[in-house]
C-alpha positions in Angstrom: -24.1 -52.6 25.4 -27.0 -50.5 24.7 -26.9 -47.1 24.1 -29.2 -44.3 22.4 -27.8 -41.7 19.5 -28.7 -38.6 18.9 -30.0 -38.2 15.1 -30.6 -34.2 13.7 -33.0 -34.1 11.2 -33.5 -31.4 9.2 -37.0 -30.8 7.7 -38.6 -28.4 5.7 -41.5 -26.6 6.8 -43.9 -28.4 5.0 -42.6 -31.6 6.8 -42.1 -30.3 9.9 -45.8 -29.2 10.2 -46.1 -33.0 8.9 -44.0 -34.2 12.3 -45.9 -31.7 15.0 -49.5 -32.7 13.6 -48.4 -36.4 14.0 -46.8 -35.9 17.6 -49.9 -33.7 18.4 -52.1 -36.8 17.5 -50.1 -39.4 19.2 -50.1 -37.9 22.3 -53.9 -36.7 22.4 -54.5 -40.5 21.1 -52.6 -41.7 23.9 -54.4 -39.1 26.8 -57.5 -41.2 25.7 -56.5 -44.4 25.9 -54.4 -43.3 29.6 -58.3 -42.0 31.1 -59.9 -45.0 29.5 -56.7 -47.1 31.7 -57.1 -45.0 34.5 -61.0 -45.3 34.7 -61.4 -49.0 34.2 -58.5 -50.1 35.5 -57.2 -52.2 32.5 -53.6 -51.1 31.7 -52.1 -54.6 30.0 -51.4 -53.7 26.8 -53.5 -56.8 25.7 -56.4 -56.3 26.9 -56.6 -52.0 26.3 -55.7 -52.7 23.5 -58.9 -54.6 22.6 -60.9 -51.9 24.2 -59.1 -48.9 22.6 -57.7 -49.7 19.3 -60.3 -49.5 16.8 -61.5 -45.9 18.2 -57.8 -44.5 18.3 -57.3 -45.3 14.7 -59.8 -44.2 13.2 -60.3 -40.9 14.9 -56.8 -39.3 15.0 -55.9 -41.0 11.7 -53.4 -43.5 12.8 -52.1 -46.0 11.4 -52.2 -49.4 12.8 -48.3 -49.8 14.1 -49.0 -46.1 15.4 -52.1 -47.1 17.3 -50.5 -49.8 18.5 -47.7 -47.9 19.8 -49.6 -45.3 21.6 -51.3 -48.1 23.7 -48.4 -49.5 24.6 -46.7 -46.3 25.7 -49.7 -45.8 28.0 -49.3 -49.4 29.2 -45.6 -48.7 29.4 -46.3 -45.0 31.6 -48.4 -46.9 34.1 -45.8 -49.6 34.3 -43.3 -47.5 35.4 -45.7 -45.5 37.5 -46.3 -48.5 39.4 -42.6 -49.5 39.7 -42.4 -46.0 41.4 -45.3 -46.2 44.0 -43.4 -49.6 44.9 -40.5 -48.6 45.4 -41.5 -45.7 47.3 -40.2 -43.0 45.0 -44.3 -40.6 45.4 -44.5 -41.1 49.1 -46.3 -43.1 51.3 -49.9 -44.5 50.2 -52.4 -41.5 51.6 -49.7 -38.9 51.0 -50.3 -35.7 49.0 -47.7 -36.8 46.2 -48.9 -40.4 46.2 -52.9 -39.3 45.4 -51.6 -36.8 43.3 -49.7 -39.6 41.3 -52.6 -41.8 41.6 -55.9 -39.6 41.5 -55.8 -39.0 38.1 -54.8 -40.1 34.9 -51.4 -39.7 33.2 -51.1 -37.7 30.8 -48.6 -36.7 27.6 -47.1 -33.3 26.9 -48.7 -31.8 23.4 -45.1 -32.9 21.8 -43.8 -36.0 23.6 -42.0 -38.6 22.0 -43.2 -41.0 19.6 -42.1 -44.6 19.2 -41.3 -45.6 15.6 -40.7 -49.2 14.3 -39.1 -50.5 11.2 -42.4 -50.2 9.5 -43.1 -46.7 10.4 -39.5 -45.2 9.7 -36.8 -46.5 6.8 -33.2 -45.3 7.1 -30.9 -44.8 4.5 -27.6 -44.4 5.6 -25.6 -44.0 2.4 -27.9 -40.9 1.2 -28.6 -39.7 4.9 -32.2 -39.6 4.6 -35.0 -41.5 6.5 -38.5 -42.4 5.3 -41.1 -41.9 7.9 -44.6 -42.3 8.4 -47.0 -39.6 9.3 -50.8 -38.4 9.9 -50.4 -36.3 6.4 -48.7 -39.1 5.1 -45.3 -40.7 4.3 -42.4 -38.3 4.1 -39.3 -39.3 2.1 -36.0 -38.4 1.8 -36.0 -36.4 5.1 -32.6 -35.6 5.5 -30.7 -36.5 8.6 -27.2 -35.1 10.1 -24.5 -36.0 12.8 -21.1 -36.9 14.1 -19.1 -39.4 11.2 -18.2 -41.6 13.9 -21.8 -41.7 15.5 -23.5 -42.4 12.2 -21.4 -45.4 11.4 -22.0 -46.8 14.6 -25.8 -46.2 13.7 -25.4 -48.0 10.4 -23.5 -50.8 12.0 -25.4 -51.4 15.2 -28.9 -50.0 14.9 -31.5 -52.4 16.5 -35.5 -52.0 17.8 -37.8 -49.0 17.4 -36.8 -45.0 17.5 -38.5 -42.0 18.9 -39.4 -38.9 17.3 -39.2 -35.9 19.6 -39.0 -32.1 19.3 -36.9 -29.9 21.7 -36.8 -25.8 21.0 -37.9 -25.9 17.5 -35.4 -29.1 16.4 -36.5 -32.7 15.4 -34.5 -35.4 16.4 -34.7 -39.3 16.3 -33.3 -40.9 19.1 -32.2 -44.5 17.9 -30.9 -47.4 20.1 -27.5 -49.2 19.2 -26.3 -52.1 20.3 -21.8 -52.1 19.9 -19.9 -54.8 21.1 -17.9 -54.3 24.9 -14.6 -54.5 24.8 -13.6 -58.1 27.0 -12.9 -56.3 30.7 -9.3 -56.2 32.0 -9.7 -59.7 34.7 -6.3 -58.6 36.4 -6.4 -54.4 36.9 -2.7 -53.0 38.2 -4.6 -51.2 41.0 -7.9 -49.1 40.6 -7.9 -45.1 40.4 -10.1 -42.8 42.6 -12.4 -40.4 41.5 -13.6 -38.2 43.6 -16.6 -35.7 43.2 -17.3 -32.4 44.1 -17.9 -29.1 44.2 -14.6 -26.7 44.0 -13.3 -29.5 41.7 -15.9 -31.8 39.5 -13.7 -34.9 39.7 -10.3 -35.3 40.9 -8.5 -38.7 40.4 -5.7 -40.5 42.6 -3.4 -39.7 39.9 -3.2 -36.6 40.8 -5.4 -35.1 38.1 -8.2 -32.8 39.1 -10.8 -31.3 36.9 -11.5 -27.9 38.2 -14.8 -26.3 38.8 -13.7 -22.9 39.4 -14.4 -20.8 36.5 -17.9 -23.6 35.9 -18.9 -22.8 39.0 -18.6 -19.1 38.6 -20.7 -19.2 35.1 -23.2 -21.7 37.0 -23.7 -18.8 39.2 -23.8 -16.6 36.8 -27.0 -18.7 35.0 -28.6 -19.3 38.2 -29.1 -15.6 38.6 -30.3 -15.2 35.1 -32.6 -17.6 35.9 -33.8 -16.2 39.1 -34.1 -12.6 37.1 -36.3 -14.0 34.2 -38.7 -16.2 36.7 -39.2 -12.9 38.7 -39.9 -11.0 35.3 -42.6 -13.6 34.3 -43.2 -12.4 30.6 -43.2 -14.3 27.8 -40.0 -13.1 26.1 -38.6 -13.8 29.9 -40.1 -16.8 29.5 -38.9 -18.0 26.0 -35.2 -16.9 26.9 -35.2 -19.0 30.1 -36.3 -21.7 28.3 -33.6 -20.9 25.4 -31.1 -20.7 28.3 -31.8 -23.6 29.9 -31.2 -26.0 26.7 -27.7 -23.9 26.7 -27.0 -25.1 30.4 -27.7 -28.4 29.7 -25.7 -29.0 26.3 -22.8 -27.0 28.2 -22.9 -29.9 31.2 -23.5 -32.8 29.0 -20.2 -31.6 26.5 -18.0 -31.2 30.3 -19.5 -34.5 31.7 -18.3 -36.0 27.9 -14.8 -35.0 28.1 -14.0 -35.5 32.0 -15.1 -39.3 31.9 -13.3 -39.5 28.7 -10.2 -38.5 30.0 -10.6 -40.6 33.4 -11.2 -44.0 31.3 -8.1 -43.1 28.9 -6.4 -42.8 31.7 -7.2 -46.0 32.9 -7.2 -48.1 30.0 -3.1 -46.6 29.0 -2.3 -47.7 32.5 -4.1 -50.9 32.8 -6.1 -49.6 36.0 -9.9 -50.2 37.0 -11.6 -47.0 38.3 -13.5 -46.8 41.5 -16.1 -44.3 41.9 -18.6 -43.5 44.8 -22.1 -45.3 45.0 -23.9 -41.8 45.0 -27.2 -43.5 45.0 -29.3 -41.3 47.8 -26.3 -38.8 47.9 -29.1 -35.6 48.1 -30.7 -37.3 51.2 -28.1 -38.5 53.1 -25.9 -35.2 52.6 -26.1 -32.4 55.5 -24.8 -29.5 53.7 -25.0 -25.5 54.3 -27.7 -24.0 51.6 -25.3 -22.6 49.0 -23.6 -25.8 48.9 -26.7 -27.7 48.5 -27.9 -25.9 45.4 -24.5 -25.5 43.7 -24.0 -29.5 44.2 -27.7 -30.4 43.2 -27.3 -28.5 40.3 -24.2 -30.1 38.6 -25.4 -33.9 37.2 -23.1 -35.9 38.8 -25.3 -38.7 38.0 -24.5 -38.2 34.4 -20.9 -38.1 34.9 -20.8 -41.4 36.5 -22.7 -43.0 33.9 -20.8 -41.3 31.3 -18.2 -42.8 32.8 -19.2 -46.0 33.2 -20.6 -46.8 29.5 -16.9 -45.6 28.3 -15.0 -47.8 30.7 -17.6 -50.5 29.5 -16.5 -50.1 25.6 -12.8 -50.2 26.5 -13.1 -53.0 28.7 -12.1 -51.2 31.9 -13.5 -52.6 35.7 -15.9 -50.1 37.4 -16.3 -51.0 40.4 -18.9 -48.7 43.1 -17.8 -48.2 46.7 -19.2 -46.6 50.1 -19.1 -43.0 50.1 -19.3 -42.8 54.2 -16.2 -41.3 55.4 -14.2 -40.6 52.2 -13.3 -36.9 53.0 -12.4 -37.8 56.8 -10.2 -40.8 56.6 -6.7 -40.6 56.4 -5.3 -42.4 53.6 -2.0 -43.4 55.2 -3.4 -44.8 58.5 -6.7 -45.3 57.7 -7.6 -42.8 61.1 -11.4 -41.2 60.5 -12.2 -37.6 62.1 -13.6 -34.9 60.7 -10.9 -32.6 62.2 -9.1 -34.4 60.1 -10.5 -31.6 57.1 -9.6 -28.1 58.9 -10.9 -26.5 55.9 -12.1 -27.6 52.4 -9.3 -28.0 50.9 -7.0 -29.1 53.1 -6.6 -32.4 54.8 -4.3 -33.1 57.9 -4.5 -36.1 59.9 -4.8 -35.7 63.5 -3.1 -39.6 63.9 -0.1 -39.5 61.8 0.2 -35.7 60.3 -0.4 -36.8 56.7 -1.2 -33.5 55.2 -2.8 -33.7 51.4 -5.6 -31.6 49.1 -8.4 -33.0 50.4 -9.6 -34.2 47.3 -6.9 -35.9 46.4 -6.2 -37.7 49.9 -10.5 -39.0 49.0 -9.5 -40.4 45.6 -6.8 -42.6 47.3 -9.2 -43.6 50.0 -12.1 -44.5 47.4 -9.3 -46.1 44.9 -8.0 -48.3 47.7 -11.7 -48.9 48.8 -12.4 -50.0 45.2 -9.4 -52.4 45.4 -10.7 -54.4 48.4 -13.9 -54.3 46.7 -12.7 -56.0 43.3 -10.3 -59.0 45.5 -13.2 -59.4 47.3 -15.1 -60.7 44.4 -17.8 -58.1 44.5 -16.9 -56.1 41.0 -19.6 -54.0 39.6 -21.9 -54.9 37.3 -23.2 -51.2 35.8 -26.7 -52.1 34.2 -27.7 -52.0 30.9 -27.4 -48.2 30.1 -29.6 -45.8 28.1 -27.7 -42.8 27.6 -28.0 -40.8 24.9 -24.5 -39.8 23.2 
């Protein structure tokens, strides 16, 4: 199972002026070679290659793996624009966002990532340093920090290339592992529920719910910071939204981290699978008031099931995704659907058999027995080949 990890490094000045002029001249490098794509058309790496290689080295001072990589992120960008217009993700051909995607060329923020291979960066993992090449020339013994436990996965199981990037004034390298899954549990005692939402971020049909009560209140909190600093418009305003938002994010990511590391413990003690619901389209097909939408669009759900699904992957416990229509409505006694069924949010009484239950809880046992009939049925999960960074 693949996964990306989080390296700190920790320059000096000197060498991080080194790593912003060589991000600087990547991307610039690469805005050239994505106009000279977008204007001829050619955007295999082969063959823009051949077009754009000698002129990229030799005027931003690249070296040839580093030339080479900035074509093919190009060729890589255009790829995945193209899987996008496809799939339908920029609208309709002749819409505003599809000729707004298409009518010019893409192009790369000032400090966007930078692929490195093994010739480009060296790691040494006893000293905690890396060797890597840039435009003012090679810097060693950069020194590198993080997590024990992380690192030694990093030593162990570090495979392909790296990117460099820069986020509010820090450098990290962002390195793919590759660790071993656990062999997956073929005969689960049952599969627990988790059900998503907003008054509580996941509550399980064990009867464990993660509340969002005090999160929600300091999400509301930082959406009206927010709102006062984008009315203010200055650049302090600016520069502490931005500070701000880095905070929101790390805040999620660590809550996300320890809810879908509880959930899988849980599982794996007890020999369970967990069941969670396909949210896939969930912001399209939902019909909520306008303060539910933006408190629910704002917490990254999306993260959590994916956080949850890479960990059930290393300890070998069955995901499996069901059908989120109905889940709040149907009884999970007698199966009866009705949305008086949920008099208020949460509370749910059954208007069949006067089964009365938290809401939430009475959806986890309707998704954990959906996720049941989904695993005898043969049609188990299989979560994709993740990317997330740890």
């Amino acid at each position: 199972m693949k996964l990306t990890l989080r390296v700190k490094l920790l320059p000096t000045p000197e060498q991080a002026s080194a790593l912003e002029a060589t991000l600087r001249a990547c991307n610039e490098a690469a805005n050239h070679v994505s106009a000279i794509a977008h204007t001829t058309g050619t955007k295999h790496n082969r063959a823009l290659r051949a077009e754009t290689y000698t002129h990229v080295k030799h005027n931003w001072g690249l070296g040839a793996q580093a030339a080479q990589h900035v074509i093919k992120k190009t060729c890589d960008a255009y790829t995945a624009l193209t899987g996008s217009l496809k799939a339908g993700n920029l609208g309709r051909p002749g819409s505003q966002r599809h000729k707004a995607a298409t009518g010019k060329p893409i192009t790369f923020r000032r400090h966007a990532a930078q692929p490195y291979d093994d010739r480009m960066l060296s790691w040494q993992m006893e000293q905690r340093t890396v060797s890597i090449w840039t435009t003012r020339g090679r810097l060693k013994k950069l020194p590198f920090t993080g997590d024990d436990h992380r690192l030694r996965l990093l030593a162990l199981h570090r495979q392909g290339e790296s990117d460099l990037l820069t986020q509010n004034g820090q450098w990290y390298l962002l390195a793919t592992i590759d660790v071993p899954e656990a062999p997956q549990n073929p005969d689960p005692h049952g599969f627990i529920g988790v059900d998503l939402g907003i008054a509580n971020i996941a509550t399980t049909s064990t009867g464990h719910r993660h509340s969002g009560r005090k999160l929600n209140r300091t999400r509301e909190n930082d959406r009206n910071l927010r709102t006062r600093l984008q009315k203010k418009g200055t650049r302090s305003a600016k520069r502490r939204a931005k500070r701000h938002a880095g905070k929101e994010a790390r805040r999620t990511r660590d809550i996300n981290h320890k809810i879908s590391k509880h959930i899988v413990a849980e599982a794996q003690r007890t020999g369970h699978g967990i069941a969670l619901e396909d949210l896939g389209g969930i912001r399209e097909r939902a019909r909520l008031k306008k303060p539910q939408r933006v408190t629910i669009n704002s917490w990254a759900f999306g993260q959590l099931a994916d956080f949850i699904a890479y960990k059930a992957r290393r300890a070998g416990v069955p995901v499996v995704h069901v059908n989120p229509a109905y889940t709040s409505q149907e009884c999970s006694h007698c199966h009866h659907i009705d949305k008086r069924n949920r008099p208020r949010q949460a509370v749910f009484t059954c208007r069949s058999c006067g089964f009365v239950e938290h809401a939430d809880l009475n959806a986890s046992h309707v998704i954990g027995r959906r996720g049941w009939t989904t695993w005898v049925r043969g049609a188990e999960s299989q979560v994709p080949a993740l990317t997330v960074v740890v």
